[in-house]
C-alpha positions as semicolon CSV with decimal commas, in nm:
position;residue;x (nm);y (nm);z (nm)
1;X;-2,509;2,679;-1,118
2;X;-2,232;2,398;-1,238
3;X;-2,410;2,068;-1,280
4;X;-2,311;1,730;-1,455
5;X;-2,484;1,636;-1,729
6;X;-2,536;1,255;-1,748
7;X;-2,417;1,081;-2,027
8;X;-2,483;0,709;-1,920
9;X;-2,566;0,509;-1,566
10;X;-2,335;0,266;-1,541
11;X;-2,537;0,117;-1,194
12;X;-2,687;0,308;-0,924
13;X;-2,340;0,429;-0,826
14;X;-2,192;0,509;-1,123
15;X;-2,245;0,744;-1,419
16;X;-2,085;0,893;-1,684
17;X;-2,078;1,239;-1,703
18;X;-2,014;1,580;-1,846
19;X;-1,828;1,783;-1,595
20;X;-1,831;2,193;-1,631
21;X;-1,448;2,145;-1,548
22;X;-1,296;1,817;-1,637
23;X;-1,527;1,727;-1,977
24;X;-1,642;1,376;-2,010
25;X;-1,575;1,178;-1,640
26;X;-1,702;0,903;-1,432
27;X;-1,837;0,947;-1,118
28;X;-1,876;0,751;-0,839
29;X;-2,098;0,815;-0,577
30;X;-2,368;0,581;-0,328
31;X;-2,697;0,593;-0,490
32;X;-2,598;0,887;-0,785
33;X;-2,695;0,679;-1,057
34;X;-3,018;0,568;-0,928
35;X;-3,341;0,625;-1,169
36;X;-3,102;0,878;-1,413
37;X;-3,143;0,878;-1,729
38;X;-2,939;1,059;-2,066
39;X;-2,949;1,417;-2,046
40;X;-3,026;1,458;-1,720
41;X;-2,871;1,745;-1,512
42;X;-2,759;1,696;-1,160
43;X;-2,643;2,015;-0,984
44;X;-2,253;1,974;-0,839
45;X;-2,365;2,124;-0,495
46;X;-2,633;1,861;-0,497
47;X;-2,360;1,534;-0,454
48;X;-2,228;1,562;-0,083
49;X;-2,017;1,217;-0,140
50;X;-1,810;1,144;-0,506
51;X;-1,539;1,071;-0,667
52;X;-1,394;1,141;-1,045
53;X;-1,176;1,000;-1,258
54;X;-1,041;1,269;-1,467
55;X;-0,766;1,017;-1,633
56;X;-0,896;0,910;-2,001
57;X;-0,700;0,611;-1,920
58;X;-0,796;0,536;-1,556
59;X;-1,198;0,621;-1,690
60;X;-1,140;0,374;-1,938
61;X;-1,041;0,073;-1,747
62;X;-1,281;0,148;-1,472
63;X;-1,575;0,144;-1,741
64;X;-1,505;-0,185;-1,806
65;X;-1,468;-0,301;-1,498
66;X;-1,816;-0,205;-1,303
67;X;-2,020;-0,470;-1,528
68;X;-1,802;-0,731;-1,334
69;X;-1,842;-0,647;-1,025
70;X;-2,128;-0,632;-0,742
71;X;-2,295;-0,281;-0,732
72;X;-2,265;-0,357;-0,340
73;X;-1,909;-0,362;-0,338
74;X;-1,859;-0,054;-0,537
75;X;-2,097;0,134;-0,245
76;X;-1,930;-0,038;0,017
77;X;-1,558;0,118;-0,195
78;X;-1,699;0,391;-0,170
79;X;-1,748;0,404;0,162
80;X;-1,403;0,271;0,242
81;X;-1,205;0,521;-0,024
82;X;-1,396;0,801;0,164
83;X;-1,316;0,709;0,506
84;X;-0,894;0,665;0,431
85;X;-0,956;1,019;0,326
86;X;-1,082;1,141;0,554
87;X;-0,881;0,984;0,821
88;X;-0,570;1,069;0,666
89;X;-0,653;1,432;0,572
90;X;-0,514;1,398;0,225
91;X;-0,627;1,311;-0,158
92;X;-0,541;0,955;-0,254
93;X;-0,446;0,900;-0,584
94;X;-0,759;0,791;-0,785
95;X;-0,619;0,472;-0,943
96;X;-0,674;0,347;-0,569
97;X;-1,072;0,336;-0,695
98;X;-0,979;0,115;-1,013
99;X;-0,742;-0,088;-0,807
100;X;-0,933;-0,190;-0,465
101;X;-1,213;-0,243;-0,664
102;X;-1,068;-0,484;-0,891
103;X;-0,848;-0,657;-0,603
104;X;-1,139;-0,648;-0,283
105;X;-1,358;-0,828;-0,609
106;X;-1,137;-1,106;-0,704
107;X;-1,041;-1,145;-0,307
108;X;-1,423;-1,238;-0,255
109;X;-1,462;-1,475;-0,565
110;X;-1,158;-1,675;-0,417
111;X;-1,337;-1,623;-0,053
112;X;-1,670;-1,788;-0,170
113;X;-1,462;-2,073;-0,398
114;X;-1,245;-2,161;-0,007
115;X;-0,911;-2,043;-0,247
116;X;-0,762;-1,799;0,008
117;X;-0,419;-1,719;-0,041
118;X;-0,140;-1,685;0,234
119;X;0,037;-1,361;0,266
120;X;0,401;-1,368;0,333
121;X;0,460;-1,037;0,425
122;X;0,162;-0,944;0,685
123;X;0,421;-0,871;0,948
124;X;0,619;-0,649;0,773
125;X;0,346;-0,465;0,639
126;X;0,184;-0,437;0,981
127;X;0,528;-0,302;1,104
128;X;0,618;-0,039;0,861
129;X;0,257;0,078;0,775
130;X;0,081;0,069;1,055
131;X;-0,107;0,358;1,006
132;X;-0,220;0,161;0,663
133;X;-0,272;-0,116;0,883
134;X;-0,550;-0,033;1,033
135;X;-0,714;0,136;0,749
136;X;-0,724;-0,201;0,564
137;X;-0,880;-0,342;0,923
138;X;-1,162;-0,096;0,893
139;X;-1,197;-0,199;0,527
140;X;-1,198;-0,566;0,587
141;X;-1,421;-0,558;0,884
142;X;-1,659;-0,288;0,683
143;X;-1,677;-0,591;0,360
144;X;-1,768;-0,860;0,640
145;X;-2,030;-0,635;0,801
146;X;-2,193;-0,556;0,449
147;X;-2,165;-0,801;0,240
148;X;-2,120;-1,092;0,464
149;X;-1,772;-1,211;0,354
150;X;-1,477;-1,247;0,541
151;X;-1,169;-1,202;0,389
152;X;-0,987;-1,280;0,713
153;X;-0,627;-1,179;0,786
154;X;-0,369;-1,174;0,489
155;X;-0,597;-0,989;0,310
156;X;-0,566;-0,719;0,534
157;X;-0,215;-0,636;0,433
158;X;-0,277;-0,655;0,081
159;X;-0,547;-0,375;0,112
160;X;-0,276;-0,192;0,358
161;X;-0,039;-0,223;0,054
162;X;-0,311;-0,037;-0,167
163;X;-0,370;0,247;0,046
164;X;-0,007;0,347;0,098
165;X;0,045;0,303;-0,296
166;X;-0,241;0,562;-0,335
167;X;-0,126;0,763;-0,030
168;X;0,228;0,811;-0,194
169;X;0,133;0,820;-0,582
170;X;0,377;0,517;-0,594
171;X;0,240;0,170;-0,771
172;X;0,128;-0,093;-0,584
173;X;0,380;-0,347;-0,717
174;X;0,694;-0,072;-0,598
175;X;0,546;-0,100;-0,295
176;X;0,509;-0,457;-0,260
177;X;0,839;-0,465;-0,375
178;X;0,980;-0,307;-0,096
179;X;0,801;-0,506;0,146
180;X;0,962;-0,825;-0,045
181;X;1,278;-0,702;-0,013
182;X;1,271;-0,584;0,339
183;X;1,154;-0,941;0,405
184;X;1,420;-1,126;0,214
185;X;1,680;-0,887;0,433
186;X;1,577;-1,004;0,768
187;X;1,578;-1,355;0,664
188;X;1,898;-1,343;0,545
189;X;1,989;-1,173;0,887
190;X;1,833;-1,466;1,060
191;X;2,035;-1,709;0,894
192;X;2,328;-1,555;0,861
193;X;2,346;-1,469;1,265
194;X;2,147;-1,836;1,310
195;X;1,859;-1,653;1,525
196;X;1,440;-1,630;1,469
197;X;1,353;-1,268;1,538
198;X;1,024;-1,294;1,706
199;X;0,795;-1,164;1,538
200;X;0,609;-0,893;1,808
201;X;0,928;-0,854;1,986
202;X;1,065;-0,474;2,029
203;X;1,374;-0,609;1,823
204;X;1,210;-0,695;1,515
205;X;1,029;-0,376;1,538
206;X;1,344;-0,183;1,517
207;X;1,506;-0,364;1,234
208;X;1,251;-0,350;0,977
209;X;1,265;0,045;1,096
210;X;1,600;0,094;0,988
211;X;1,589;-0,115;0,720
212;X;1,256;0,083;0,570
213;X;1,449;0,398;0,627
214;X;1,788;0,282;0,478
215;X;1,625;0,151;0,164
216;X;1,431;0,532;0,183
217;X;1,738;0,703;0,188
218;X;1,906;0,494;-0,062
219;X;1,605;0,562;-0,324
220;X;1,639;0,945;-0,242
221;X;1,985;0,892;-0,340
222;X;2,101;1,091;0,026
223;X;2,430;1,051;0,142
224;X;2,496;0,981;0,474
225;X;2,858;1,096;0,640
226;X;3,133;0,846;0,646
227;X;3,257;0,852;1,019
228;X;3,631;0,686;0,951
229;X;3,718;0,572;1,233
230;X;3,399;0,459;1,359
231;X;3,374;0,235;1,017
232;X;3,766;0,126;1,101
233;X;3,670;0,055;1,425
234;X;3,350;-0,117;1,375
235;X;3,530;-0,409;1,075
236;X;3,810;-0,419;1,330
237;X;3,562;-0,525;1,603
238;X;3,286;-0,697;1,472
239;X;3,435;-0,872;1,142
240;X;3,152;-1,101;1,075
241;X;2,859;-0,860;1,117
242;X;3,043;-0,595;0,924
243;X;3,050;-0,868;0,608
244;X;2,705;-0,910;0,676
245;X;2,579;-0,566;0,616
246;X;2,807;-0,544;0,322
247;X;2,609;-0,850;0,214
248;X;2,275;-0,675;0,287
249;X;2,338;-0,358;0,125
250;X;2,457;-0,549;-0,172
251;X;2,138;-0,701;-0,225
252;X;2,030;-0,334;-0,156
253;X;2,223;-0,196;-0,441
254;X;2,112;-0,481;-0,692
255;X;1,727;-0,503;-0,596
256;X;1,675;-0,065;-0,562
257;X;1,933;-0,037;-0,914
258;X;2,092;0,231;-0,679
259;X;2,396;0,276;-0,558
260;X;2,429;0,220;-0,132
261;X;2,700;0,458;0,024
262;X;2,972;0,293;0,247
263;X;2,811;0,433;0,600
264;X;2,485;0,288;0,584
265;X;2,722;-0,025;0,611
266;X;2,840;0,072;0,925
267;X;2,503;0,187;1,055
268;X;2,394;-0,143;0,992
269;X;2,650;-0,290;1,163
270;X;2,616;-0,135;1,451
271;X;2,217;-0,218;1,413
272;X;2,292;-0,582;1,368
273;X;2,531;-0,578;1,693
274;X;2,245;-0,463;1,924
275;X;2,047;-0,726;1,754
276;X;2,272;-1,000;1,871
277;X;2,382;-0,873;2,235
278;X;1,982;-0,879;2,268
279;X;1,970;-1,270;2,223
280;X;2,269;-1,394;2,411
């Protein structure tokens, strides 16, 4: 039978281990260090619920990171990590344990001190993540239940930004930049066109969707077809929103470092002109 011999308990939900297959890991799991000791063997069919950080790097930081940090939170991580697996049916990248942990703790020192601090981006996120979204709901709501605090709001798309960076293997901060960016693009359509997008509206919805995708596609490096006529056309008819999305896709090229091909201006274009017949 495969078992994990235990090196060192870290708390009562984390060891150190030897694993039959990965060597020396640590594992994470509620109540698996609890009363263990050196040398003790637990059997691998015998731990329904863990996790393992394989990466020597990734072990390393986490190792010094429990000591900090409220054995109540890790559980409650736990818990949370679990249940965005589950629900989404796939295996998250395992910095995700390293970096919730270390974010959801310093989120709850500033809670307790009254230093909250304002998200900019909460509608984006909510918009192109929502599946994300509501992951970070359960996980904010779960913290509040447990452990009494309540992070309230903003933090919920800062958690939302976590989950996709471990859903798509990408880091956090790429995917914060995006969200930035995608931000910075509608605000420059706002002022540009002199309009507020409301927020909830059905427009805003559909702007942040094509702008998501576009900056996808650009990052991919896909080319989309140049219709000729339809781009002639289009700078013949609508001048000033044509300069506009050469504007946005400028900012585009220089914030992605990637080259943006000449139809996603016209796409945008035509975007941008269902935008405005919408407010007239």
């Amino acid at each position: 039978m495969s078992r994990l011999h235990v090196a060192k308990a870290l708390n009562n939900n984390v060891i150190i281990a030897n694993h039959p297959g990965h060597g020396e890991v640590v594992v994470i799991g509620k109540g698996i260090g609890f009363n263990r000791r050196q040398g003790d063997l637990i059997p691998l069919d015998a731990v329904e619920k863990m996790f393992i950080l394989k990466n020597q790097q990734e072990q390393e930081q986490y190792k010094q990171l429990v000591p900090q940090v409220d054995e109540h939170l890790i559980e409650v991580i736990g818990e949370i990590i679990m249940y965005i697996s589950q629900k989404t049916n796939q295996e998250l990248n395992e910095h995700i344990h390293i970096a919730l942990t270390d974010h959801l703790s310093f989120a709850i020192k500033r809670a307790e001190q009254d230093m909250a601090i304002h998200n900019p981006f909460l509608f984006e996120t909510r918009e192109i993540y929502p599946m994300e979204y509501e992951l970070a709901e359960y996980a904010i709501e779960l913290i509040h239940e447990r452990l009494g605090v309540d992070l309230g709001q903003d933090e919920i798309g800062f958690v939302a930004l976590h989950i996709n960076s471990a859903m798509t293997n990408r880091h956090v901060s790429e995917v914060r930049a995006h969200t930035q960016l995608i931000a910075d693009l509608v605000n420059m359509v706002e002022e540009e066109l002199r309009m507020r997008i409301l927020r909830h509206s059905l427009d805003y919805s559909r702007l942040l969707t094509h702008l998501r995708f576009a900056i996808e596609r650009v990052k991919r490096g896909e080319k989309v077809a140049v219709v000729e006529k339809l781009e002639a056309l289009l700078s013949q008819e609508y001048p000033e929103l044509y300069k506009l999305a050469g504007k946005l896709t400028k900012v585009m090229e220089a914030r992605l470092n990637k080259p943006v091909y000449q139809a996603e201006i016209s796409y945008l274009t035509m975007h941008l002109h269902r935008l405005t017949v919408h407010h007239r």
